[in-house]
N, C-alpha and C positions, 0 to 999 in steps of 0.2 A: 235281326239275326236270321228270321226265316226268310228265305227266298222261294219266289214263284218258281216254279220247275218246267212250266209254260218258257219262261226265257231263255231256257236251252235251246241251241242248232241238233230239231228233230232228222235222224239220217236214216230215211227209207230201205229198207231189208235186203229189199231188190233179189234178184235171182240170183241163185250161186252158179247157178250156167258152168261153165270147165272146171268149176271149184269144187264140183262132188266130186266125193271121194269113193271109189269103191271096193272092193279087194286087193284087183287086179292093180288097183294105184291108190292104195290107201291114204297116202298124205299128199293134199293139197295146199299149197301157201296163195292167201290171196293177199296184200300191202296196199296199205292205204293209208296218203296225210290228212290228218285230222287238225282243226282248229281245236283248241280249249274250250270247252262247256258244249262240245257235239255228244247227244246221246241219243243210244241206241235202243228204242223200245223193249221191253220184254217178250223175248221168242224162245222157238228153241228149235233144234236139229234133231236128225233122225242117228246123226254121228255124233263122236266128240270134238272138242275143239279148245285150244288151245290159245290164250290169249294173252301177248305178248307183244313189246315196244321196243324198236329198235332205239327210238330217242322217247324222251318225254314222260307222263305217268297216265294210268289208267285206274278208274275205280269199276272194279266187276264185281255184280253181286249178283250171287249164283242161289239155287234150291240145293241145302245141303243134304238132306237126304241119306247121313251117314253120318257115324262117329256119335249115336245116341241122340243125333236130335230129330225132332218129328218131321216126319214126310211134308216137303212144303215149305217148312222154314228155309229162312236166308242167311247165310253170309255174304259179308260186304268183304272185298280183300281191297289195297290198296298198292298196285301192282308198275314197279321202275321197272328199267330195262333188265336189272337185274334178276327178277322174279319173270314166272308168267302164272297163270292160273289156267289148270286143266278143269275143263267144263265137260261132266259127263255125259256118253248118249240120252236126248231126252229132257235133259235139265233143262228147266228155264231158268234163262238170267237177262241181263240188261250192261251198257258196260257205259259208265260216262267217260269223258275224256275229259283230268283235271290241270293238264298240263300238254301244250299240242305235240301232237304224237304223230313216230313213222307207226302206223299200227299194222301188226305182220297177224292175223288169222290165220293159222293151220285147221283144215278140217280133217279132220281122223277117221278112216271105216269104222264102224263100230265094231267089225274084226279083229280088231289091230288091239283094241284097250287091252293093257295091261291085267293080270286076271288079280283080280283082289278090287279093280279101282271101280266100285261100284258108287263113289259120288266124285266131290270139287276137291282140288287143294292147290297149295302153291309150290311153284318148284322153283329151286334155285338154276340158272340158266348158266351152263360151264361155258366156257370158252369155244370148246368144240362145238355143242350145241346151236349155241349163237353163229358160229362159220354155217355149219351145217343147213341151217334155216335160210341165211343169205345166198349160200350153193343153191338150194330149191325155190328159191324168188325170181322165175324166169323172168320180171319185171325186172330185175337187176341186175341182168347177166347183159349180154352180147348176141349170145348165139343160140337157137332151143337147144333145151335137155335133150342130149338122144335116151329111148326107152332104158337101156341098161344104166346109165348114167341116174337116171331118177330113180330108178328102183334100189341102186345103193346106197345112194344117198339117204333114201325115205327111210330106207333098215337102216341106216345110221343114226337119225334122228328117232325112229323107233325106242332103239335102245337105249341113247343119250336119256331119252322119257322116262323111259323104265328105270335106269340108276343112276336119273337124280336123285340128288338132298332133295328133303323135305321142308317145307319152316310152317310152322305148327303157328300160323297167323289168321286171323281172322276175326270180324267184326259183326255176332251176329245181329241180325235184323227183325222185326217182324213180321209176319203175314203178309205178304203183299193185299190179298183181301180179305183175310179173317181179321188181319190184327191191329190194334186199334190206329186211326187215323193221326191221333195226335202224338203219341208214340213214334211215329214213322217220321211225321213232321219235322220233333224234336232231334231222331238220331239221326236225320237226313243232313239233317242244319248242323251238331257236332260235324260230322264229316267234314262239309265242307268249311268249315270254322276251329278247325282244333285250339286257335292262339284262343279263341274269347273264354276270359273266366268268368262268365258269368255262373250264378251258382243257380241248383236245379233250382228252385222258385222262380227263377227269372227266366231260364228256357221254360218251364212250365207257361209263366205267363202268358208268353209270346204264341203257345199256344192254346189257349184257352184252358188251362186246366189247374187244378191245385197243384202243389208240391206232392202231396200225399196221394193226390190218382197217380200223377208222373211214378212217385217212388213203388205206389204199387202194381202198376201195367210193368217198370222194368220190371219183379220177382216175377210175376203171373206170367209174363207173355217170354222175356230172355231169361230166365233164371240166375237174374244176376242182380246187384244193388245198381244202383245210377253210376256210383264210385267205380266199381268194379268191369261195366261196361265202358266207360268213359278212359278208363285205362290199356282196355283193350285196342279203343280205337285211338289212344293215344300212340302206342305201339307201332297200330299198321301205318302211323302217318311216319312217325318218327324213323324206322329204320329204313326205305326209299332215301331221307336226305341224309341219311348217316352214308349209307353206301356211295351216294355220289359226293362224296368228301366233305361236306357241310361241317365246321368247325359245332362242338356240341354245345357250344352258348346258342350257338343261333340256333339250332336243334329246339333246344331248350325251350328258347324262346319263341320258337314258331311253335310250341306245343302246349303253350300256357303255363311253362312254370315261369318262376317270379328269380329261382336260383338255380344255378347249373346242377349245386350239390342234391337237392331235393331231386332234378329229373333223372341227375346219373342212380340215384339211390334206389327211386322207382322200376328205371328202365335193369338195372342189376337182378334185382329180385326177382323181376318175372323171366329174364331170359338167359340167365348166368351169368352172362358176361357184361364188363359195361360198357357203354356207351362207344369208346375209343375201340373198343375190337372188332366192330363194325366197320368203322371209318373207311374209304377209299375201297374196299370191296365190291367194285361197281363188275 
């Protein structure tokens, strides 16, 4: 169940050279194909930065730093073309790739942030948005941007940012150093494993530890039971293949339940609506 994390395609930081952003040109797009299991060390910018796939998925996990939890902790998001996750000036995150990805970075002046966004979240990515982004991927055009051309565009995507939906998604983590290593081990391994039912004694094992450390590092460290987190992160998996039309057996069954009625019933509860009203909202 646990996997070396050594076996990842490690992908060098490298300079962002034309890609900083500064007042005068707040939004920069930089686009890149990515293979499945490439990840990106933990860093961080002096700007924010937006992280978004034109095809494929991505798992980013950010310092959430807001919304009541402690300076340093992490969320994990689980992030389709549909979504993106805004990363705020400063935050350190890390992003793998679980699914090969067009991956489109925006780098943001830290000018430009929206006044209130003082941490991460996810946003639903409109129609326009998504145009918008591909308009400033001079990777993907033809001809360069002329100056006036990028600066409406950028205040287009600007604002597109600013009133997006929200989706109140996320999987928190812990301490990248404070908090405890087998804890980490475990939620790392759920992620990448949603279908396995093994029950906590058995992810415990695999990490060396009792049922009862496991049960007590989840309250102490996430404030949550094992049950309760493991629904969370059933969640951020689950709605990515909902939106790109995944019929909800297979949903289902990529997510570890045993019956469709048990996952629609689950997924209902926590997010209103079921399962089906999702569907095809790519």
């Amino acid at each position: 169940m646990l996997r070396n994390v050594s076996a990842s395609l490690l992908v060098p930081l490298g300079d962002t050279g034309n890609f900083t952003p500064s007042p005068a040109r707040p939004v920069c797009v930089r686009s890149r194909s990515l293979l499945a299991d490439t990840h990106f060390e933990p860093h961080s910018h002096a700007w924010a930065q937006l992280a978004y796939c034109a095809t494929g998925v991505l798992q980013v996990t950010a310092e959430s730093g807001m919304d009541g939890k402690e300076a340093g902790s992490e969320i994990s998001y689980i992030v389709p073309p549909s979504r993106a996750v805004w990363i705020a000036p400063g935050a350190r995150h890390h992003v793998t790739v679980l699914e090969a990805a067009e991956f489109r970075t925006l780098y943001i002046d830290a000018s430009a942030t929206p006044p209130g966004w003082s941490g991460c979240r996810v946003l639903v990515v409109s129609p326009l948005l998504r145009e918008s982004i591909h308009a400033l991927d001079t990777s993907a055009i033809e001809r360069p941007l002329t100056e006036s051309r990028e600066l409406l565009l950028s205040g287009l995507v600007l604002d597109e940012l600013a009133h997006a939906d929200t989706q109140a998604l996320g999987v928190p983590m812990p301490h990248p150093q404070n908090g405890d290593k087998r804890l980490r081990a475990l939620c790392e391994a759920v992620l990448r494993s949603p279908a396995e039912r093994a029950t906590l004694a058995e992810w415990a094992a695999a990490t060396g530890a009792s049922e009862r450390t496991v049960a007590r590092l989840f309250r102490d460290e996430l404030g949550l039971s094992y049950q309760q987190w493991r629904q969370q992160a059933i969640l951020a998996h689950a709605l990515p293949l909902l939106t790109r039309g995944q019929p909800v057996s297979a949903v289902a069954a990529a997510s570890g339940y045993a019956s469709d009625s048990a996952f629609s019933a689950m997924f209902k509860a926590a997010m209103g609506q079921s399962p089906s009203h999702f569907q095809g909202r790519n």
